[in-house]
N, CA, C and O atoms as a MOPAC input file, in Angstrom:
PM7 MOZYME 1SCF
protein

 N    -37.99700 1   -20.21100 1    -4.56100 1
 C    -36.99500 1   -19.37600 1    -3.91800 1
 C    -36.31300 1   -18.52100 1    -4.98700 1
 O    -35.76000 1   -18.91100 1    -6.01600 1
 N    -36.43900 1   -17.50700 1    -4.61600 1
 C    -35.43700 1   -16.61700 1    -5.84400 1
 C    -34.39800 1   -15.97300 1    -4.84100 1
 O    -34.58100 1   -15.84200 1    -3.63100 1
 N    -32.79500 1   -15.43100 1    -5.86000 1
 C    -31.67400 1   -15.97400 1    -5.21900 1
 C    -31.46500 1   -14.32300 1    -5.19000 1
 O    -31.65000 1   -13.75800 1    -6.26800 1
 N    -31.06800 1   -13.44200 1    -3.96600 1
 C    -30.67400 1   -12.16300 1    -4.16900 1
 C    -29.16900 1   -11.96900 1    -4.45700 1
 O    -28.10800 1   -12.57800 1    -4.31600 1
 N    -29.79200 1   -10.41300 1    -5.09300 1
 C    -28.47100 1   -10.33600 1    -5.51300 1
 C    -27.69700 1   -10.02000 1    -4.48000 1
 O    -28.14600 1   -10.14300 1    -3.34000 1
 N    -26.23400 1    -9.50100 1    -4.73600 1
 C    -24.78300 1    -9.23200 1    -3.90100 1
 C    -24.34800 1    -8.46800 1    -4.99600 1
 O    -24.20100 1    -8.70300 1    -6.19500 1
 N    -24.12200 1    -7.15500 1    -4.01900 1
 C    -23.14900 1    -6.08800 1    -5.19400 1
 C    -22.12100 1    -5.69700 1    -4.48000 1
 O    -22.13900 1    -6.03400 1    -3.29700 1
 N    -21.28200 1    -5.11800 1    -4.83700 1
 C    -19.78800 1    -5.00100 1    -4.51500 1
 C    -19.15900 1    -3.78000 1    -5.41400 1
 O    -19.11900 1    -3.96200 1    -6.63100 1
 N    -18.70700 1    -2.64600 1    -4.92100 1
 C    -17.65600 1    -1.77800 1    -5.90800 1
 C    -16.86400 1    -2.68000 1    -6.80600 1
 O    -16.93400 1    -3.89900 1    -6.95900 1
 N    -16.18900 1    -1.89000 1    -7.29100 1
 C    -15.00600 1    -2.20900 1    -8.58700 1
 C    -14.18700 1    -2.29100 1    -8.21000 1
 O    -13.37200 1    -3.11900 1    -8.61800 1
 N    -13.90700 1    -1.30000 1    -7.00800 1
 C    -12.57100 1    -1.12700 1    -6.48600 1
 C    -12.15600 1    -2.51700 1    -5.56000 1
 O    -11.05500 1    -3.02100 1    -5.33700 1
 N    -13.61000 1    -2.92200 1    -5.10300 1
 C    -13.36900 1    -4.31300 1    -4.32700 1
 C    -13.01800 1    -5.24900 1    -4.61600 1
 O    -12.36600 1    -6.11700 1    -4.03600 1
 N    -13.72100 1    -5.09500 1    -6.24800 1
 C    -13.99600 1    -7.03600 1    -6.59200 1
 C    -12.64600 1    -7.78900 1    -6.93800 1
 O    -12.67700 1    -8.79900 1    -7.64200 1
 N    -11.54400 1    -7.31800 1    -6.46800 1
 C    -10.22200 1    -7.85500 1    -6.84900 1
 C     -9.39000 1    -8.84600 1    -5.41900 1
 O     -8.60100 1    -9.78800 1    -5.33800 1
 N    -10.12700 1    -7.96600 1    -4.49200 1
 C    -10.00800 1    -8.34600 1    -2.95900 1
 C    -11.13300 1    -9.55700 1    -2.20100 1
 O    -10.95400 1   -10.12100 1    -1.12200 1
 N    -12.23000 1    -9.71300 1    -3.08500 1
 C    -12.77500 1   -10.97600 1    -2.58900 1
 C    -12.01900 1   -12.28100 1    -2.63800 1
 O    -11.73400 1   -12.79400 1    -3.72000 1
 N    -11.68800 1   -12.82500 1    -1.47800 1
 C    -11.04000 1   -13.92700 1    -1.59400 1
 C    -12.72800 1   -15.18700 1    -1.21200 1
 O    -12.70100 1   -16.27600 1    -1.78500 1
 N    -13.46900 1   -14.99700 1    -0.66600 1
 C    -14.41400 1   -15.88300 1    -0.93300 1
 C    -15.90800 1   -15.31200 1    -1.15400 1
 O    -16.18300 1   -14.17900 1    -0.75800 1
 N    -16.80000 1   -16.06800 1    -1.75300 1
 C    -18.08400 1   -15.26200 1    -1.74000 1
 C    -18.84500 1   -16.64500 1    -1.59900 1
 O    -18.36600 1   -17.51700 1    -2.32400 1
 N    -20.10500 1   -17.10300 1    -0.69700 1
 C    -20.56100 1   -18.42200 1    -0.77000 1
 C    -21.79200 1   -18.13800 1    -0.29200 1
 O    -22.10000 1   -16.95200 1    -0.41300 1
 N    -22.58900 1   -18.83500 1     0.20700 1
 C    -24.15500 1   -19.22600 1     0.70500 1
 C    -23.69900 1   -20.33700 1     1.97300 1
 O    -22.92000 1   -21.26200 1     1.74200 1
 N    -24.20300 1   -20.13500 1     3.10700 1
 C    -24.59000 1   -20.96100 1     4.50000 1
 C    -25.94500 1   -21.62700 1     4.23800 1
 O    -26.72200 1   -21.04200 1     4.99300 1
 N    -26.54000 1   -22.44900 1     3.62700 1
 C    -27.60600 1   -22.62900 1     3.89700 1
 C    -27.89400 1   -23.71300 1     5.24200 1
 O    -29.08100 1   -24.01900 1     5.35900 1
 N    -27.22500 1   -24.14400 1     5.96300 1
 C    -26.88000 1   -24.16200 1     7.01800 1
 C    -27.13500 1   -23.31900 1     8.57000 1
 O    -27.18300 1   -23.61800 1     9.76300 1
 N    -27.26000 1   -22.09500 1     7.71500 1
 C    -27.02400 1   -20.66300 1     9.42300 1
 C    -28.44800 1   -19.94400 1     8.71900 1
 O    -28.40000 1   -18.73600 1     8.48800 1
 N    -29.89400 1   -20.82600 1     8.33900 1
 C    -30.96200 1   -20.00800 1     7.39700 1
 C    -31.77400 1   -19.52900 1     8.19600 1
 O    -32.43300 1   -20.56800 1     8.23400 1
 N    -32.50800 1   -18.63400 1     9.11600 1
 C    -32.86600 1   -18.43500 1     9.63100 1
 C    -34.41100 1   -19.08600 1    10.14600 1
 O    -35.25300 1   -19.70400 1     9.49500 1
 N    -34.39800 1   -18.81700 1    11.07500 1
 C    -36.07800 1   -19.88500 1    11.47200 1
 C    -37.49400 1   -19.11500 1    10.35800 1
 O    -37.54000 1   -17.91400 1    10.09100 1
 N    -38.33800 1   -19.97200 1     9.95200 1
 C    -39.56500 1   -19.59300 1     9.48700 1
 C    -38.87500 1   -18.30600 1     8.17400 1
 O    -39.23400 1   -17.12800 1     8.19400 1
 N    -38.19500 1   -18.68800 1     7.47200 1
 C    -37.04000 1   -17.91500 1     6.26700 1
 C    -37.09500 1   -18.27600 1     5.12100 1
 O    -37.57200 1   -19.38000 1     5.37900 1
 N    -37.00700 1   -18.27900 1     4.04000 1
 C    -36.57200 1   -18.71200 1     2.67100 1
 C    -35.61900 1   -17.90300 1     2.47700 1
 O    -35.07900 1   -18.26600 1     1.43200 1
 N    -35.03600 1   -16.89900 1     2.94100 1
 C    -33.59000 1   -16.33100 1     2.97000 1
 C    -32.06700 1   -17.30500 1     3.81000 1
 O    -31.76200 1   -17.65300 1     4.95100 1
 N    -31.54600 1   -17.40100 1     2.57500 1
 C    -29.83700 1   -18.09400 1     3.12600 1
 C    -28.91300 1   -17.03200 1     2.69600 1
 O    -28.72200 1   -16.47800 1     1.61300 1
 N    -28.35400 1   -16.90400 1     3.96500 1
 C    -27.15500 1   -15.79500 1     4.19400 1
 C    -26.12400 1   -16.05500 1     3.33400 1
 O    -25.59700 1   -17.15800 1     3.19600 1
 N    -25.71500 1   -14.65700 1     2.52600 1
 C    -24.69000 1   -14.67200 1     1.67100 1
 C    -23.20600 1   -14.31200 1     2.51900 1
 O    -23.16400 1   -13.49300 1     3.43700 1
 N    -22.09800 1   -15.03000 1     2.05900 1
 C    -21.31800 1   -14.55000 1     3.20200 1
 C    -20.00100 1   -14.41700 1     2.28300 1
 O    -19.59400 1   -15.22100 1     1.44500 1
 N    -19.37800 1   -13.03100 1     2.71800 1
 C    -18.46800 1   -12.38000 1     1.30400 1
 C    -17.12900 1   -12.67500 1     2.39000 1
 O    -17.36400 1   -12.48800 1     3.58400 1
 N    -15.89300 1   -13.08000 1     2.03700 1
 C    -14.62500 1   -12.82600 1     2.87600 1
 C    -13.76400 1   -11.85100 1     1.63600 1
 O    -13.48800 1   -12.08400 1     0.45900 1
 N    -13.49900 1   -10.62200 1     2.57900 1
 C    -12.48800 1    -9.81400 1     1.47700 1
 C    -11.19500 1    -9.80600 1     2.52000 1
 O    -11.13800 1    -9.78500 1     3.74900 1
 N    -10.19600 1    -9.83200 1     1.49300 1
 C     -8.82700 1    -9.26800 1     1.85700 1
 C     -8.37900 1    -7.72200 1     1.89800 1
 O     -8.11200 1    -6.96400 1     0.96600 1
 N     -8.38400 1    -7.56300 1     2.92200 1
 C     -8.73300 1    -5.89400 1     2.74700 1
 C     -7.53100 1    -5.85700 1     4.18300 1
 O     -7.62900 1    -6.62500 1     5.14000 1
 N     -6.25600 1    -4.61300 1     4.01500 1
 C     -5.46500 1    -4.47400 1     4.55000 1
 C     -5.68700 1    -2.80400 1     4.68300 1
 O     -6.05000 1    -1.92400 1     3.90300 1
 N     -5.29400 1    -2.84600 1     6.01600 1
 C     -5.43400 1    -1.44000 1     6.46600 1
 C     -3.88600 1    -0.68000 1     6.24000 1
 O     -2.96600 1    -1.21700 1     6.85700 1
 N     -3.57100 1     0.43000 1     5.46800 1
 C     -2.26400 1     1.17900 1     5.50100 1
 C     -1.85300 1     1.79300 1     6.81000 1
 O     -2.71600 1     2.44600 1     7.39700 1
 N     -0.47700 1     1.66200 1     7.43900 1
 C     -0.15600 1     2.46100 1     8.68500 1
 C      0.15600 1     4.02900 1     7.92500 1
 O      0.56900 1     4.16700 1     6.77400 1
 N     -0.09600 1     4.92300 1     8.70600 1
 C      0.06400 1     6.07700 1     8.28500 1
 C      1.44900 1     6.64600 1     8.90000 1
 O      1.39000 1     6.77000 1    10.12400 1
 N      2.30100 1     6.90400 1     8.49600 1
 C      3.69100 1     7.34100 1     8.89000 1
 C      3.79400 1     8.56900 1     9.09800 1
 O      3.88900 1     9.15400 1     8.01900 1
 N      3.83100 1     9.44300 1    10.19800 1
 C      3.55500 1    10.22300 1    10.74500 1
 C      5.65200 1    11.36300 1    10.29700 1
 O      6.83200 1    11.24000 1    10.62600 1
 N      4.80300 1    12.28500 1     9.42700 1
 C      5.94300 1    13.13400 1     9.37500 1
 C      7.06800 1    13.94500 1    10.58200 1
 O      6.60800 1    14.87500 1    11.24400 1
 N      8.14500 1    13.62400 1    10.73100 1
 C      8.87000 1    14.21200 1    11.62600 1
 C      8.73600 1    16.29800 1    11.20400 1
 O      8.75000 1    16.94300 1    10.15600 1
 N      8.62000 1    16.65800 1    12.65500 1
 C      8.46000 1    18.06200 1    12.79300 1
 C      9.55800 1    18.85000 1    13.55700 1
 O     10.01500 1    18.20500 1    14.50000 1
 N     10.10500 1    20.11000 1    13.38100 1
 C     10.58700 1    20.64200 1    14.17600 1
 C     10.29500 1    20.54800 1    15.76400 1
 O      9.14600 1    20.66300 1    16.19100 1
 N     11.38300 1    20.33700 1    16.59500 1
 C     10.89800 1    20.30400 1    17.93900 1
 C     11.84200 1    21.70400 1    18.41400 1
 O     12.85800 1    21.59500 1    19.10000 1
 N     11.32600 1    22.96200 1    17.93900 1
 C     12.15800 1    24.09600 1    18.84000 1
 C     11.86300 1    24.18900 1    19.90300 1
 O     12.13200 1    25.31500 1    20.32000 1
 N     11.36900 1    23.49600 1    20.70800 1
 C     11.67800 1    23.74100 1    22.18800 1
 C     12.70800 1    23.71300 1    22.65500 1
 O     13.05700 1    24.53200 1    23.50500 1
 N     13.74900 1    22.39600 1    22.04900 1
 C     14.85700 1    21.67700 1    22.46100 1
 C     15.90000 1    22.35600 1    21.51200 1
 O     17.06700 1    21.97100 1    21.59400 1
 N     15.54500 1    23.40400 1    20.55700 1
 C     16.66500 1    23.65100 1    19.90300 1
 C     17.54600 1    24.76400 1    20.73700 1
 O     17.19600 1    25.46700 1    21.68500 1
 N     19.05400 1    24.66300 1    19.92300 1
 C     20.09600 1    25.56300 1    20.68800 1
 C     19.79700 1    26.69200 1    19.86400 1
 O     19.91100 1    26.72400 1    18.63900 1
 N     19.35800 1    27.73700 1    20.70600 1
 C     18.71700 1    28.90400 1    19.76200 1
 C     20.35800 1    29.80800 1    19.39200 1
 O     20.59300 1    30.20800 1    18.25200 1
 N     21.28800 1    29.99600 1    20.48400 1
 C     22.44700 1    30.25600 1    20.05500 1
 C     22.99400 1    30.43500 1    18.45700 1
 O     23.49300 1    31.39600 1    17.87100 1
 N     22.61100 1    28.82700 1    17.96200 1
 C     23.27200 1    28.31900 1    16.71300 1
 C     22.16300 1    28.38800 1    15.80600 1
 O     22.39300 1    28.52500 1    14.60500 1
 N     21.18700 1    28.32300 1    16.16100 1
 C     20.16200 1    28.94800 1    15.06600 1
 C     19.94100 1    30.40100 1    15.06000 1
 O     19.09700 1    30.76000 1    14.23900 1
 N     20.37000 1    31.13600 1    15.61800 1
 C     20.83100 1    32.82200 1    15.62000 1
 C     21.89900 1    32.79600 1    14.50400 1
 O     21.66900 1    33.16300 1    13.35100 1
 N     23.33300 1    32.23400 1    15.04000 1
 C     24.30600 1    32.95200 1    14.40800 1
 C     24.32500 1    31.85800 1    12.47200 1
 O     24.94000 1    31.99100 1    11.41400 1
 N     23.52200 1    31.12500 1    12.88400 1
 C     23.40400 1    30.33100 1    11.39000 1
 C     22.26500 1    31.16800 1    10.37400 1
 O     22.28700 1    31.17700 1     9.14300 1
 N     21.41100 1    31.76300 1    11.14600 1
 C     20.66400 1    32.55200 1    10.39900 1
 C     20.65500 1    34.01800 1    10.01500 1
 O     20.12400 1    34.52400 1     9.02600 1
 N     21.36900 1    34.62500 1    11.01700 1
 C     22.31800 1    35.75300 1    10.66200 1
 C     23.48500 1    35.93400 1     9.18800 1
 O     23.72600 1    36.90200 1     8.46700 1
 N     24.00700 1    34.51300 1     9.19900 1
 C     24.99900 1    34.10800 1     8.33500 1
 C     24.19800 1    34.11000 1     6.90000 1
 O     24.63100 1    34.72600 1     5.92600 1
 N     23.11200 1    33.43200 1     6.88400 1
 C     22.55200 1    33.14400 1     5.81900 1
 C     21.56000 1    34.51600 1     5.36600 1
 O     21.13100 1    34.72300 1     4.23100 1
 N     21.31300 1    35.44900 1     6.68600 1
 C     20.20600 1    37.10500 1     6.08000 1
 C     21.35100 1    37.56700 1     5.87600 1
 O     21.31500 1    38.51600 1     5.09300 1
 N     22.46600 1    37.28400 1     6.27800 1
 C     23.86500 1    38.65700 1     5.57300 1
 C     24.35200 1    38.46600 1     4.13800 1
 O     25.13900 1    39.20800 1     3.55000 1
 N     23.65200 1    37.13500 1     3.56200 1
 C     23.92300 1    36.99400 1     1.99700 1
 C     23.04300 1    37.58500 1     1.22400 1
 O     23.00500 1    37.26100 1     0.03700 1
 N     22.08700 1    38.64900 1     1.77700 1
 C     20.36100 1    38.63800 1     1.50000 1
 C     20.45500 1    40.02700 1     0.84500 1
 O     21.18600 1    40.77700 1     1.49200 1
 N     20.04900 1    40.44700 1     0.00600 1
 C     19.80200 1    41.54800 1    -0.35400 1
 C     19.23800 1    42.69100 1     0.52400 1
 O     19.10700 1    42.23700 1     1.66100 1
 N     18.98000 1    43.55400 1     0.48800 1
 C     18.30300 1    43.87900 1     2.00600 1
 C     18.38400 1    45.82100 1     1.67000 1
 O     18.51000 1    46.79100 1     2.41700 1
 N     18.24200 1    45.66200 1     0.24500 1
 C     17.79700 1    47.62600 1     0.53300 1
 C     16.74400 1    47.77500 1     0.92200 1
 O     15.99700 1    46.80300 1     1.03800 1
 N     16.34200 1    49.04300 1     1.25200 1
 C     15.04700 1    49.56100 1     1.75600 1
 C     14.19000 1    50.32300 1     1.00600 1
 O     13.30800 1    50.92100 1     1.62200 1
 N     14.25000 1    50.44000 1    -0.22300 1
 C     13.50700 1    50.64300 1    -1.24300 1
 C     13.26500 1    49.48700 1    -2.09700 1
 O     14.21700 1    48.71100 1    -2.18400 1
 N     12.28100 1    49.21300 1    -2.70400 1
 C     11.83600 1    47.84400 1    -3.32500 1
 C     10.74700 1    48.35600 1    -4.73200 1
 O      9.74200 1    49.05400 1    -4.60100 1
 N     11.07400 1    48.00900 1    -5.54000 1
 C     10.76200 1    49.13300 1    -7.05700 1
 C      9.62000 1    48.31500 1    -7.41100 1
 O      8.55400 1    48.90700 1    -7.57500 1
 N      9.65900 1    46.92400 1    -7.57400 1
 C      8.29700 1    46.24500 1    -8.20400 1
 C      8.04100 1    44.87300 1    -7.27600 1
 O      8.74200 1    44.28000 1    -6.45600 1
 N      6.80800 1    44.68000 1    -7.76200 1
 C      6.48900 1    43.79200 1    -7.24200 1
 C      7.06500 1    42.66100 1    -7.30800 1
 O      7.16200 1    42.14700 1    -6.19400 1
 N      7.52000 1    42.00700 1    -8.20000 1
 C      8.29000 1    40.43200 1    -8.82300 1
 C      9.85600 1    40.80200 1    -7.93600 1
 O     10.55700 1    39.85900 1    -7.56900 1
 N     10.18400 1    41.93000 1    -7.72300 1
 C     11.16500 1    41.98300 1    -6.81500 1
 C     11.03500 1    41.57400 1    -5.45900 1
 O     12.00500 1    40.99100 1    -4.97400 1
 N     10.05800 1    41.75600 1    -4.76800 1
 C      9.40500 1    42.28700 1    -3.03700 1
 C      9.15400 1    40.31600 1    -3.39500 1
 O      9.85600 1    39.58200 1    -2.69900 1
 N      8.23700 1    39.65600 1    -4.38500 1
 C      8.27900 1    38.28900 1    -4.15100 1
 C      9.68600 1    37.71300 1    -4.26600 1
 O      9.94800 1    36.84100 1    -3.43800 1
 N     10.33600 1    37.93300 1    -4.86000 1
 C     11.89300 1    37.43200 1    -5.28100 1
 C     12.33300 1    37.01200 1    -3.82500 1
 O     12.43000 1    35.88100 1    -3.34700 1
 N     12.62800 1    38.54700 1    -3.12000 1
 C     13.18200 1    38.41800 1    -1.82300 1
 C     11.95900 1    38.00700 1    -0.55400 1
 O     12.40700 1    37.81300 1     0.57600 1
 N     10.98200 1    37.92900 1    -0.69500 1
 C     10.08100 1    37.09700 1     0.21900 1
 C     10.69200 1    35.83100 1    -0.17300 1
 O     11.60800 1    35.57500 1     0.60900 1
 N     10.55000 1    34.93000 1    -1.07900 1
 C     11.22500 1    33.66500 1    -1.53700 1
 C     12.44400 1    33.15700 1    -0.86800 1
 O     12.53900 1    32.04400 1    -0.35200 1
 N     13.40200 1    34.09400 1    -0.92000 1
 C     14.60800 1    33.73600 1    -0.54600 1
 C     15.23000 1    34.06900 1     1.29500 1
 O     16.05200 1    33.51600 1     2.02500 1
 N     14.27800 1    35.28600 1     1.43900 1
 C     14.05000 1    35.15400 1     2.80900 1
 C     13.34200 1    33.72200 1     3.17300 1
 O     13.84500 1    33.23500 1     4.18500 1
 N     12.23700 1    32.88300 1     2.56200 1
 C     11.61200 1    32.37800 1     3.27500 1
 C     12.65000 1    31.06800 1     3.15600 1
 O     12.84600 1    30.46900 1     4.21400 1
 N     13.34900 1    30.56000 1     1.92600 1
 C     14.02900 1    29.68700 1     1.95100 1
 C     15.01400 1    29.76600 1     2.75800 1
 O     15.56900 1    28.72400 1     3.11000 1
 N     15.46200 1    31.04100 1     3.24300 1
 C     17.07600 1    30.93900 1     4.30200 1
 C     16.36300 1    30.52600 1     5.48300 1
 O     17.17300 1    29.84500 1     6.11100 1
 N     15.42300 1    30.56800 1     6.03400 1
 C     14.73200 1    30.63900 1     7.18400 1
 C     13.95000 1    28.93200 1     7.17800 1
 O     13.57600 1    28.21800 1     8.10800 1
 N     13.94000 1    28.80400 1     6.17800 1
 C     13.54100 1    26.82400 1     6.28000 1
 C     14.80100 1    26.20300 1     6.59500 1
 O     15.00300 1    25.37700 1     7.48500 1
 N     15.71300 1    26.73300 1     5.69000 1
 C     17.07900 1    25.99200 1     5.65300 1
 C     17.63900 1    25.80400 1     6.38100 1
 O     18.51400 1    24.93900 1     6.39200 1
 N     17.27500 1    26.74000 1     7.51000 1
 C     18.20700 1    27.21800 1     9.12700 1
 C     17.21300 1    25.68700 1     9.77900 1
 O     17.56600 1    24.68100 1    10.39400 1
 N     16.19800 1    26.05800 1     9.38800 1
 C     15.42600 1    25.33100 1    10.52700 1
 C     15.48900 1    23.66100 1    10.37500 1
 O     15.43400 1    22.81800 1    11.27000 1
 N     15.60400 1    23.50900 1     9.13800 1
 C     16.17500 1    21.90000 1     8.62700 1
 C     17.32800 1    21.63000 1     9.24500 1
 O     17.54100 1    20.48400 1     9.63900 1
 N     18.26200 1    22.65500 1     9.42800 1
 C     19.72600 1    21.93300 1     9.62600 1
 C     20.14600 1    21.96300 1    11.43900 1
 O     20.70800 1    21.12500 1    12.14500 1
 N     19.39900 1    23.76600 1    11.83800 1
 C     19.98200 1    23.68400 1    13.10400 1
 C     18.76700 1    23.16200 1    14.00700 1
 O     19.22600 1    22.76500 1    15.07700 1
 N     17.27900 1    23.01600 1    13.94300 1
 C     16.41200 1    22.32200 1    14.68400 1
 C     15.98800 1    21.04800 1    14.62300 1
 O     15.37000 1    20.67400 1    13.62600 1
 N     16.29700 1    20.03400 1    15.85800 1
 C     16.06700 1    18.84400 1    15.75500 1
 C     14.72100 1    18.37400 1    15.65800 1
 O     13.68300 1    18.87300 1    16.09300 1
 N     14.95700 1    17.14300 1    14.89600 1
 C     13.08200 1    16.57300 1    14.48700 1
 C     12.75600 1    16.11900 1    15.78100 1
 O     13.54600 1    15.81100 1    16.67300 1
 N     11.47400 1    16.10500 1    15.80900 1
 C     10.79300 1    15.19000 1    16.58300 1
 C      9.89400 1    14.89900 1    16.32000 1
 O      9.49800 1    15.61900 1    15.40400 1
 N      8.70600 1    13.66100 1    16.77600 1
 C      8.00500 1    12.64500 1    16.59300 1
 C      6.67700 1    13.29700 1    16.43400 1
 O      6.46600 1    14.48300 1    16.17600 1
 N      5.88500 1    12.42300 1    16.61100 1
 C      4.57700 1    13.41100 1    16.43000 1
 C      3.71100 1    14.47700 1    17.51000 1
 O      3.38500 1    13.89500 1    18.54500 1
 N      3.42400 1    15.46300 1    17.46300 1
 C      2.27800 1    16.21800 1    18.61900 1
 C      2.13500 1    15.91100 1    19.54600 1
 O      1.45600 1    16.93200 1    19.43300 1
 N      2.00800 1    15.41700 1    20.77500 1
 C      1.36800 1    14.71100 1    21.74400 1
 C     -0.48500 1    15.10000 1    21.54800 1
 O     -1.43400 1    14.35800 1    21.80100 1
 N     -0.49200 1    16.10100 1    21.17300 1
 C     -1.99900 1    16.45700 1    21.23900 1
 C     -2.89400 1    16.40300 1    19.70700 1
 O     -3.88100 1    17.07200 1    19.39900 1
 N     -2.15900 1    15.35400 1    18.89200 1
 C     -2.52400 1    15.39200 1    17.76400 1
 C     -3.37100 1    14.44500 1    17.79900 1
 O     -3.35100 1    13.70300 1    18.78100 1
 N     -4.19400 1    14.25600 1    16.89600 1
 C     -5.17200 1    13.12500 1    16.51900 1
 C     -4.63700 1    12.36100 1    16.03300 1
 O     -3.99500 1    12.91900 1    15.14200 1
 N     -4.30800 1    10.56000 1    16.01500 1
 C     -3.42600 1    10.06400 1    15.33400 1
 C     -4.31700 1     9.49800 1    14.35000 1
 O     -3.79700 1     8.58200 1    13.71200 1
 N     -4.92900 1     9.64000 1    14.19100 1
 C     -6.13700 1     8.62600 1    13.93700 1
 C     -6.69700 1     9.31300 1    12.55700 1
 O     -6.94000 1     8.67100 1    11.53500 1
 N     -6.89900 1    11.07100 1    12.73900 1
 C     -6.99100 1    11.77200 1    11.44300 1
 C     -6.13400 1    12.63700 1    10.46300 1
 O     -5.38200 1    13.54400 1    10.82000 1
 N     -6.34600 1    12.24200 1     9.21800 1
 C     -5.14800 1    12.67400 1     8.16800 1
 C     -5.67100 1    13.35900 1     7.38400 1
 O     -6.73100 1    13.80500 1     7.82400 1
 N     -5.31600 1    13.83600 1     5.88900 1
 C     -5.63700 1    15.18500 1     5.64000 1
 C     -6.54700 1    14.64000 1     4.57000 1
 O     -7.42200 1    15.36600 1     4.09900 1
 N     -6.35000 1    13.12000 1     4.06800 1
 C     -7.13800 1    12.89800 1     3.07500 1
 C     -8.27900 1    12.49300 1     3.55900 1
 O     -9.22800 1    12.17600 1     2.84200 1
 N     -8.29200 1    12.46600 1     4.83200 1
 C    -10.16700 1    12.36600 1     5.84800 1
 C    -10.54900 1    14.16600 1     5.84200 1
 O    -11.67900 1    14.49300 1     5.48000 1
 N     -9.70400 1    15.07500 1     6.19100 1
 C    -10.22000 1    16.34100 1     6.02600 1
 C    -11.18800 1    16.21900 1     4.57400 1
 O    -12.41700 1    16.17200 1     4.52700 1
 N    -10.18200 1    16.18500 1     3.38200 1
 C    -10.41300 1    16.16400 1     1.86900 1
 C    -11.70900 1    15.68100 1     1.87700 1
 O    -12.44500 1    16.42900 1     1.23300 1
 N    -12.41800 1    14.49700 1     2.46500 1
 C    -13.27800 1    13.78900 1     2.04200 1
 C    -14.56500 1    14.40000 1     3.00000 1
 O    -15.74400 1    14.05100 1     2.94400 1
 N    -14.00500 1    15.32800 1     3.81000 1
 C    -15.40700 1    15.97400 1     4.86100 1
 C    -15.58700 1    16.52700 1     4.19000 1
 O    -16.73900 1    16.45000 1     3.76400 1
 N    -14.88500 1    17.29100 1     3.68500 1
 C    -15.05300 1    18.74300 1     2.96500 1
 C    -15.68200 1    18.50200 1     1.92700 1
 O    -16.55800 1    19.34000 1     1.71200 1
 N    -15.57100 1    17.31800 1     0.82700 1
 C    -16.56900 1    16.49400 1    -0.25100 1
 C    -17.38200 1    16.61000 1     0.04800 1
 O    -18.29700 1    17.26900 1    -0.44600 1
 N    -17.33400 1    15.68800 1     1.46200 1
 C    -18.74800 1    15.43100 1     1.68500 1
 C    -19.81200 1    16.33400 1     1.95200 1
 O    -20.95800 1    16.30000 1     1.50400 1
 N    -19.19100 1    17.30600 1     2.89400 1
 C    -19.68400 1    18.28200 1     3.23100 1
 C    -20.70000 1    19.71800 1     2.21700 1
 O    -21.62500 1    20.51700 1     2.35700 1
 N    -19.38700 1    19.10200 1     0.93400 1
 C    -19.95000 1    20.40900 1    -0.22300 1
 C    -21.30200 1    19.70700 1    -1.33700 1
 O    -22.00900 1    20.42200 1    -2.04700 1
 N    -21.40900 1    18.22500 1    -1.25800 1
 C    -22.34000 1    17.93700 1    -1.51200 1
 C    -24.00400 1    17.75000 1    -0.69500 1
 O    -25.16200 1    17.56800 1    -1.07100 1
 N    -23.52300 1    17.86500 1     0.16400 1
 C    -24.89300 1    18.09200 1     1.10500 1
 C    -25.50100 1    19.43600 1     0.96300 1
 O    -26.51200 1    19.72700 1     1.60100 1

């Protein structure tokens, strides 16, 4: 009888909590006995980021809060260079997050989202994908 091998990643071999032989469960007319690996292997919950829910927001107060915050804004109508035109894209775009952090309430996840896929499964299609 010669004994096969069992291989295992690197990343695993820290999580085997048992590794043994059944010779017991050997199959009929066999010289093969089942190797039988137990790993500790825990699945992560994925915590699903809270999102703007503007449906429900009071658009009222996200008007006059964002009004408040473009009237601090620079705002001529000539624009000389470029590092300027990004300057104020920047700060337009930050008054316009800021509004939306403070005056729109979070809510939970999508209803029509996948709960199931995350971005580091995109990451790994796209691997996968570019090696094929």
């Amino acid at each position: 009888m010669r004994p096969n091998n069992v291989f295992t990643s690197s990343s695993l071999i820290n999580d085997i909590i048992l590794c043994g032989t059944w010779p017991n469960e050997c199959p009929a007319r066999s010289d093969h006995i089942p190797v039988v690996t137990h790993l500790n292997i825990e699945i992560d919950r994925q915590v699903e980021a809270t999102r703007p829910n503007f449906k429900v927001a009071n658009w009222e107060e996200v008007r006059k809060e964002l009004s408040l915050k473009l009237t601090n804004l620079d705002s001529c109508k000539y624009i000389p260079t470029e590092a300027i035109f990004l300057s104020r894209a920047d700060k337009l775009t930050h008054a316009m997050t800021g509004v939306i952090a403070t005056a729109v309430p979070q809510g939970g996840p999508v209803p029509h989202h996948k709960h199931w896929w995350s971005r580091e499964l995109t990451n790994k299609c796209s691997e996968v994908c570019r090696l094929t």
